[in-house]
N, CA, C and O atoms as a GROMACS GRO file, in nm:
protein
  340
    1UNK      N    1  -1.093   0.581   1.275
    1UNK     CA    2  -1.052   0.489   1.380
    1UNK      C    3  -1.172   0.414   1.436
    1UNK      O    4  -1.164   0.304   1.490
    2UNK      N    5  -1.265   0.473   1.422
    2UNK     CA    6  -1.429   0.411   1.518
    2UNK      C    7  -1.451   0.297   1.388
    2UNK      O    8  -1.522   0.206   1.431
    3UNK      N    9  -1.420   0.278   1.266
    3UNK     CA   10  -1.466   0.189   1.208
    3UNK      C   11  -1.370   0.026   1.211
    3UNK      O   12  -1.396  -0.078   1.150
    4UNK      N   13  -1.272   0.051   1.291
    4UNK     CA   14  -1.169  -0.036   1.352
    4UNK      C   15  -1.274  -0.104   1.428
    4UNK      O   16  -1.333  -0.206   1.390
    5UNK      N   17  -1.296  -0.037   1.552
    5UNK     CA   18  -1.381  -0.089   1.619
    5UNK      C   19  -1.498  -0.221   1.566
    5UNK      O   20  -1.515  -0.343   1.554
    6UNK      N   21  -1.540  -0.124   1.554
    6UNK     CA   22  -1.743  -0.111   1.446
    6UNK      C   23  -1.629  -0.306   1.381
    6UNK      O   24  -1.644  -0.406   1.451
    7UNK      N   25  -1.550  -0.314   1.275
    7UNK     CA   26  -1.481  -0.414   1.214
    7UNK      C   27  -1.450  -0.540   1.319
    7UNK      O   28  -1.493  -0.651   1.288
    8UNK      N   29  -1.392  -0.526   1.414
    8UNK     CA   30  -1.369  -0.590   1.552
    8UNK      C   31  -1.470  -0.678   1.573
    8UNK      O   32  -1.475  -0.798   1.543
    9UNK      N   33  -1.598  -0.571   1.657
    9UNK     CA   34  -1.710  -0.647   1.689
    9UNK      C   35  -1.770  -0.716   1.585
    9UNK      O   36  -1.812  -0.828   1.614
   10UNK      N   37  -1.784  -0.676   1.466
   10UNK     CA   38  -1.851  -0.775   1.387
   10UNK      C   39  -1.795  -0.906   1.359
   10UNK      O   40  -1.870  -1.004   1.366
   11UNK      N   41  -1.642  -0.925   1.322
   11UNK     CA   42  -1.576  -1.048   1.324
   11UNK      C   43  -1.581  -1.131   1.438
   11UNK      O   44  -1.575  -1.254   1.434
   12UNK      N   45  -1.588  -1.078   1.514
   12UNK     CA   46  -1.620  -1.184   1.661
   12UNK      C   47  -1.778  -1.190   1.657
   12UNK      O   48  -1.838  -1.297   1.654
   13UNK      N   49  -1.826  -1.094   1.656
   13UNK     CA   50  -1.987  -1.147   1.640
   13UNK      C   51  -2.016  -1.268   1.501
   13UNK      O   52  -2.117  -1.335   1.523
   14UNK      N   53  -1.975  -1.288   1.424
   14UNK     CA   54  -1.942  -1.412   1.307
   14UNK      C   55  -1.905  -1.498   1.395
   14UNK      O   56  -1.968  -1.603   1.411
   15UNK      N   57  -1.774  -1.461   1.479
   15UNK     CA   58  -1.729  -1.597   1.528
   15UNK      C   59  -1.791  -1.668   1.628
   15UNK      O   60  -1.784  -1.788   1.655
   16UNK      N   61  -1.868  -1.557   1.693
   16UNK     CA   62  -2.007  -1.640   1.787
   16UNK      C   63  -2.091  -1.720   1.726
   16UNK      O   64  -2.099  -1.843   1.730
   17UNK      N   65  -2.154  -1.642   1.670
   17UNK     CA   66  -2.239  -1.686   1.551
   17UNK      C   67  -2.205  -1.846   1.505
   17UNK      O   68  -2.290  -1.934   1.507
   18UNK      N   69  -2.119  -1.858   1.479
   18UNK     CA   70  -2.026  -1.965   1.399
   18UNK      C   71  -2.032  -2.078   1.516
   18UNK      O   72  -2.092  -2.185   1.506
   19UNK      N   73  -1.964  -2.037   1.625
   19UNK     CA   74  -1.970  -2.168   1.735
   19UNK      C   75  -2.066  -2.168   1.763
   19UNK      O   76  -2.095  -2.284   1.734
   20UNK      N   77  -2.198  -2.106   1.820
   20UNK     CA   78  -2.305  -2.153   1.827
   20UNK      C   79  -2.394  -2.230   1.744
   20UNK      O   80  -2.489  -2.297   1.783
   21UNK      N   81  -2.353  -2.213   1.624
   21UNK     CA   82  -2.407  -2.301   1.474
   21UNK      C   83  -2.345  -2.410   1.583
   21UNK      O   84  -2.417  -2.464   1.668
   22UNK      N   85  -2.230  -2.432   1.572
   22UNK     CA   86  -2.155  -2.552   1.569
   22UNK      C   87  -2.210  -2.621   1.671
   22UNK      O   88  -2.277  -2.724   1.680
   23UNK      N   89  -2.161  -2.534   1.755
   23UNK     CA   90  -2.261  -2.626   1.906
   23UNK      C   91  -2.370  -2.694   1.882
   23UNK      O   92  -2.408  -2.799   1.933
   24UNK      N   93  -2.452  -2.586   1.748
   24UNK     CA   94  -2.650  -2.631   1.771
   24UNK      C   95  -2.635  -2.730   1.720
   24UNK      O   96  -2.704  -2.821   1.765
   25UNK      N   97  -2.526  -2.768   1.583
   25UNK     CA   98  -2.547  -2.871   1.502
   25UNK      C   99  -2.456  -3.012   1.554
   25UNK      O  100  -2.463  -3.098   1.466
   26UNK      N  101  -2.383  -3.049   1.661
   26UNK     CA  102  -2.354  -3.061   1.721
   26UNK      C  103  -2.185  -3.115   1.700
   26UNK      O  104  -2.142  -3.214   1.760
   27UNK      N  105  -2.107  -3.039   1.611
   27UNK     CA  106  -1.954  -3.049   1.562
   27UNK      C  107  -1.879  -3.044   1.671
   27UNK      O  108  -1.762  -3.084   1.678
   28UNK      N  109  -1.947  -2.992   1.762
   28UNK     CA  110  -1.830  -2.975   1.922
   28UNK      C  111  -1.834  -3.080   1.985
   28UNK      O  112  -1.746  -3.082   2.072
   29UNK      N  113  -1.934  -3.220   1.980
   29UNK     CA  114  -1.931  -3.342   2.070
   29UNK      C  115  -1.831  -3.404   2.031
   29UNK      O  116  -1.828  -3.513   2.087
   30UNK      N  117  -1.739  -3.389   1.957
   30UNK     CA  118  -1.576  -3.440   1.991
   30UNK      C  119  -1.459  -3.392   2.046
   30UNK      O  120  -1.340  -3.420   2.036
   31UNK      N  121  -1.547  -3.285   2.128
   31UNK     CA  122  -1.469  -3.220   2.294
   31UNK      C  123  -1.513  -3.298   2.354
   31UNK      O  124  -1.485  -3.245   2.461
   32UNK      N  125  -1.586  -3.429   2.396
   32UNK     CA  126  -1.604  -3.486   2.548
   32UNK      C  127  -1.716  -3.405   2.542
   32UNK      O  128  -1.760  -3.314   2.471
   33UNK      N  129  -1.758  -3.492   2.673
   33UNK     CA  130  -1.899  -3.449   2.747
   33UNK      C  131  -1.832  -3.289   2.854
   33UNK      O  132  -1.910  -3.195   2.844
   34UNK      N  133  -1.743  -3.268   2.916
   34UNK     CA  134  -1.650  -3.166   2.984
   34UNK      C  135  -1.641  -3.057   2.925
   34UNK      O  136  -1.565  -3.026   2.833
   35UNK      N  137  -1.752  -2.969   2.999
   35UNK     CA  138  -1.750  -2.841   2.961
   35UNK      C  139  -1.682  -2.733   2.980
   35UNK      O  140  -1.711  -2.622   2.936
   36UNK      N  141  -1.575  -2.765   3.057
   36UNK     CA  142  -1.499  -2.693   3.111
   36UNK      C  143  -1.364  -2.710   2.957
   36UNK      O  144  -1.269  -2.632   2.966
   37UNK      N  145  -1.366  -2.775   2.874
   37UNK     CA  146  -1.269  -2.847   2.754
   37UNK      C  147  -1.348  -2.758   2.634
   37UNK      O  148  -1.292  -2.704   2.539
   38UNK      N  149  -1.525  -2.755   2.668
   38UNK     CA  150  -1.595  -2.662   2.548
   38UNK      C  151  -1.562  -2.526   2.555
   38UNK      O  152  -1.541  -2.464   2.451
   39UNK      N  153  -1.555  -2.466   2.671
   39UNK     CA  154  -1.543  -2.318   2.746
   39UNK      C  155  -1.389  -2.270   2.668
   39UNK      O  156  -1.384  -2.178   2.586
   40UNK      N  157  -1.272  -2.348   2.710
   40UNK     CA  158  -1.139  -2.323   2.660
   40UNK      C  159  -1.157  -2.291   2.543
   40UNK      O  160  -1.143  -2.173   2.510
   41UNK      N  161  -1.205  -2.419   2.426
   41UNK     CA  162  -1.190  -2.406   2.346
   41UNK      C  163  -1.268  -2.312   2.240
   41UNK      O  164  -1.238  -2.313   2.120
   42UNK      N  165  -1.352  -2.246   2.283
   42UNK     CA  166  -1.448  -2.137   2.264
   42UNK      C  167  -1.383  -2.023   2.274
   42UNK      O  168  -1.376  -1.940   2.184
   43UNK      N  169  -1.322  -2.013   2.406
   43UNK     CA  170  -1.245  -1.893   2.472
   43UNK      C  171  -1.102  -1.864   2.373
   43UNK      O  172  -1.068  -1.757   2.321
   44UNK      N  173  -1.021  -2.016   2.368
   44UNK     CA  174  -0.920  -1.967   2.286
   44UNK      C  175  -0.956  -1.958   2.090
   44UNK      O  176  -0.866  -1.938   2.009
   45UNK      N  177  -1.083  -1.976   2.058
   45UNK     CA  178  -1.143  -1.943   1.940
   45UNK      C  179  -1.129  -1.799   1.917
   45UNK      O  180  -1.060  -1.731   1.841
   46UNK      N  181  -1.233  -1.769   2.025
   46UNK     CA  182  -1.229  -1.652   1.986
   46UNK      C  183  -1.156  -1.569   2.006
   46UNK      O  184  -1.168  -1.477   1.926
   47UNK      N  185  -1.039  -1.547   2.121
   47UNK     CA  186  -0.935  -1.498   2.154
   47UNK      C  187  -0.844  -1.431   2.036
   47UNK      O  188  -0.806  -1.319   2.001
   48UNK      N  189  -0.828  -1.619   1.978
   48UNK     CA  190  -0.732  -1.567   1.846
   48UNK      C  191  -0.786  -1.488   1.728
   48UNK      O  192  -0.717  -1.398   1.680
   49UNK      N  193  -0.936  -1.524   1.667
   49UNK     CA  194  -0.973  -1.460   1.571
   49UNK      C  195  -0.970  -1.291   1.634
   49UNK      O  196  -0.915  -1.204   1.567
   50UNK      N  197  -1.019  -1.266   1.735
   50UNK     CA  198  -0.993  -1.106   1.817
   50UNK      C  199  -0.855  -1.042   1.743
   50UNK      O  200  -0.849  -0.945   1.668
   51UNK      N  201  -0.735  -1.141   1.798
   51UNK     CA  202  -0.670  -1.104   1.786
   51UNK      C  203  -0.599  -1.037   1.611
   51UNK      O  204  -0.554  -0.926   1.585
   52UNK      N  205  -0.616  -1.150   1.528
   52UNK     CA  206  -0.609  -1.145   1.376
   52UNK      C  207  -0.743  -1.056   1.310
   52UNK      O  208  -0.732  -0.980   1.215
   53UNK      N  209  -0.797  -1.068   1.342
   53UNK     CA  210  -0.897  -0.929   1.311
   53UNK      C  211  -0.849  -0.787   1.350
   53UNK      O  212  -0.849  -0.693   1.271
   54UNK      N  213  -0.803  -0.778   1.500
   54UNK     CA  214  -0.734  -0.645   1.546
   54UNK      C  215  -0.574  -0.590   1.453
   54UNK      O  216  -0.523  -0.487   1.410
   55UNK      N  217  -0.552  -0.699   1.459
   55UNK     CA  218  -0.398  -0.700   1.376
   55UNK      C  219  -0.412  -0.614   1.202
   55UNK      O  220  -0.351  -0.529   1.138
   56UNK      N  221  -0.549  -0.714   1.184
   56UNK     CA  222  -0.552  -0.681   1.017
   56UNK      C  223  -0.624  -0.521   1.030
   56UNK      O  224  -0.593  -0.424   0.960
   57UNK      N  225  -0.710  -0.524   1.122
   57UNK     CA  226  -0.764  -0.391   1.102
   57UNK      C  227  -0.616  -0.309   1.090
   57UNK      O  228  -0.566  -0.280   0.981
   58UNK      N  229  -0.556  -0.277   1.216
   58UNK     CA  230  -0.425  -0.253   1.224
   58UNK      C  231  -0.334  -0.212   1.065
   58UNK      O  232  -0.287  -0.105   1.027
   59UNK      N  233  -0.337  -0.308   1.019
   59UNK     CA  234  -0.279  -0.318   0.872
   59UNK      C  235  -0.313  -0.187   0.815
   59UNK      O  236  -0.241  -0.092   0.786
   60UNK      N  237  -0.444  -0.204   0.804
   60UNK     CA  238  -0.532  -0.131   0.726
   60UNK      C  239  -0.546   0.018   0.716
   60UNK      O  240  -0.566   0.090   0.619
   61UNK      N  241  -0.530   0.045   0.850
   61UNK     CA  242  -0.520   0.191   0.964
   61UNK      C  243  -0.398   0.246   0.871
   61UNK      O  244  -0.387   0.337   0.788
   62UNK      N  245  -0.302   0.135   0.930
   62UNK     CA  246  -0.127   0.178   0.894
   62UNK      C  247  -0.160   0.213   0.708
   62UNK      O  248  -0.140   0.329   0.672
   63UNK      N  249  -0.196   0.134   0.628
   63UNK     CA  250  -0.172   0.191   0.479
   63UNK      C  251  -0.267   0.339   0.471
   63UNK      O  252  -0.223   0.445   0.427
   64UNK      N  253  -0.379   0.322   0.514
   64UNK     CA  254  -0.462   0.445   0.493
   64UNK      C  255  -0.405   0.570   0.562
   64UNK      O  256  -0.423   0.679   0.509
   65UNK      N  257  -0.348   0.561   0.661
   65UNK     CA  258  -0.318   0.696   0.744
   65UNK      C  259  -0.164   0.767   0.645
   65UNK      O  260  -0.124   0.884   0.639
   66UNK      N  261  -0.110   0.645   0.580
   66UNK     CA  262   0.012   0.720   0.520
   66UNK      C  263   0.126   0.683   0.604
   66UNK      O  264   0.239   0.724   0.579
   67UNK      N  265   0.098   0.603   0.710
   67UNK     CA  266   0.197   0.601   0.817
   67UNK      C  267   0.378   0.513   0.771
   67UNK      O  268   0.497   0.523   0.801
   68UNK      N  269   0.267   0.413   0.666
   68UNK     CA  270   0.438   0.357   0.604
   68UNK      C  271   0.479   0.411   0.518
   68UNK      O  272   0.582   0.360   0.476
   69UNK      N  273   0.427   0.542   0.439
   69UNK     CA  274   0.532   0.611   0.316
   69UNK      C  275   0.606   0.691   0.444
   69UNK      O  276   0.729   0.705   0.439
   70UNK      N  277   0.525   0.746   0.563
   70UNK     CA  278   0.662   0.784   0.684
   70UNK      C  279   0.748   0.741   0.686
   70UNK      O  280   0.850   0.795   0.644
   71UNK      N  281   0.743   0.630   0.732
   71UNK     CA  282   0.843   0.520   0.792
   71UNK      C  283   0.916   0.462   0.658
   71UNK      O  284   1.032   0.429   0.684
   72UNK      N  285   0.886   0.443   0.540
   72UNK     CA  286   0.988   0.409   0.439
   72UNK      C  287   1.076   0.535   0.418
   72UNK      O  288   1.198   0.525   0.405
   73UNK      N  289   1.002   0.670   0.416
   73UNK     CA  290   1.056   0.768   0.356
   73UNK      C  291   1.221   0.813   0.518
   73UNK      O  292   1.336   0.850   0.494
   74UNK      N  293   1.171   0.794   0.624
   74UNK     CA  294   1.274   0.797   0.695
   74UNK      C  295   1.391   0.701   0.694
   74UNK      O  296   1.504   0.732   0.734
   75UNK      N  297   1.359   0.584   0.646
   75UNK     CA  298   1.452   0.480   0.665
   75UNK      C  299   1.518   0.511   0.501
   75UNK      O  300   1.641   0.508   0.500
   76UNK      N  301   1.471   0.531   0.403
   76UNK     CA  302   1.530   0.582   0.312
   76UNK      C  303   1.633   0.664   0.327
   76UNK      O  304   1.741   0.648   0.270
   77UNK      N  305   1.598   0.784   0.429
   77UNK     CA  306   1.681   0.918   0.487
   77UNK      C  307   1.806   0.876   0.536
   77UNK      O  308   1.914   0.924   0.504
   78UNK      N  309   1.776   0.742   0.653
   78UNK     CA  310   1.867   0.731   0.722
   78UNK      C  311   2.007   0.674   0.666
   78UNK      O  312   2.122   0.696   0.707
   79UNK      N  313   1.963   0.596   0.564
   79UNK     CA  314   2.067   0.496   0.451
   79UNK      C  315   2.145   0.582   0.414
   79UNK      O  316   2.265   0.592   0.439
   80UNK      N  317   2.052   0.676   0.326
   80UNK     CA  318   2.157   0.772   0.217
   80UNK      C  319   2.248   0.899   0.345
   80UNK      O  320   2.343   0.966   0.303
   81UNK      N  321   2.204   0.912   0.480
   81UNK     CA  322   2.295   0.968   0.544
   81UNK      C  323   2.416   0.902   0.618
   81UNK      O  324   2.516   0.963   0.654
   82UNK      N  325   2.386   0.722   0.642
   82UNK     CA  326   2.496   0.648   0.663
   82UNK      C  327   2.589   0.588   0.533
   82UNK      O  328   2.706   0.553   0.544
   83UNK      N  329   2.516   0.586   0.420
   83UNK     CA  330   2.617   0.606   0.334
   83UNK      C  331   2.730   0.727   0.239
   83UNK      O  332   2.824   0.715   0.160
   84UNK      N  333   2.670   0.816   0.289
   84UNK     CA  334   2.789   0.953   0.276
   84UNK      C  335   2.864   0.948   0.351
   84UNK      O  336   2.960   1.018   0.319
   85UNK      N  337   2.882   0.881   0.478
   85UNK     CA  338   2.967   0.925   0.581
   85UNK      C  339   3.092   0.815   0.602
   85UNK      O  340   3.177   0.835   0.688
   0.00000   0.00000   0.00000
């Protein structure tokens, strides 16, 4: 589970990484001079990649732990007991 983490921070540390390139090289001066328009759009950058990084780790957790041969193997259960009845 700690390598979820450890996975997390590094994809957002890329994605810093990445807008600050951008910033240095200067791809963001078609936000306006309004930094308050750079901040958002930074904020909702990285927000989302957070989020799709957490998700996929997520994924990943779920196949390795075994957790969906659970969950298929119950929903399997449940079929073949609503179809006898």
């Amino acid at each position: 589970m700690k390598w979820i983490i450890w996975f997390i921070l590094i994809c957002l540390g890329l994605v810093v990484l990445f807008l600050l390139g951008a910033w240095g090289l200067g791809w963001l001066d078609a936000l306006g001079n309004n930094p308050n328009i750079a901040i958002a759009a930074g904020l909702g950058i990285l927000i989302s990649s957070a989020l799709g990084a957490g998700l996929m780790a997520l994924i990943f957790y779920s196949n390795r732990s075994g957790a969906d041969e659970a969950a298929a193997q119950n929903q399997r259960d449940f079929e073949d007991r609503r179809g006898r009845s």
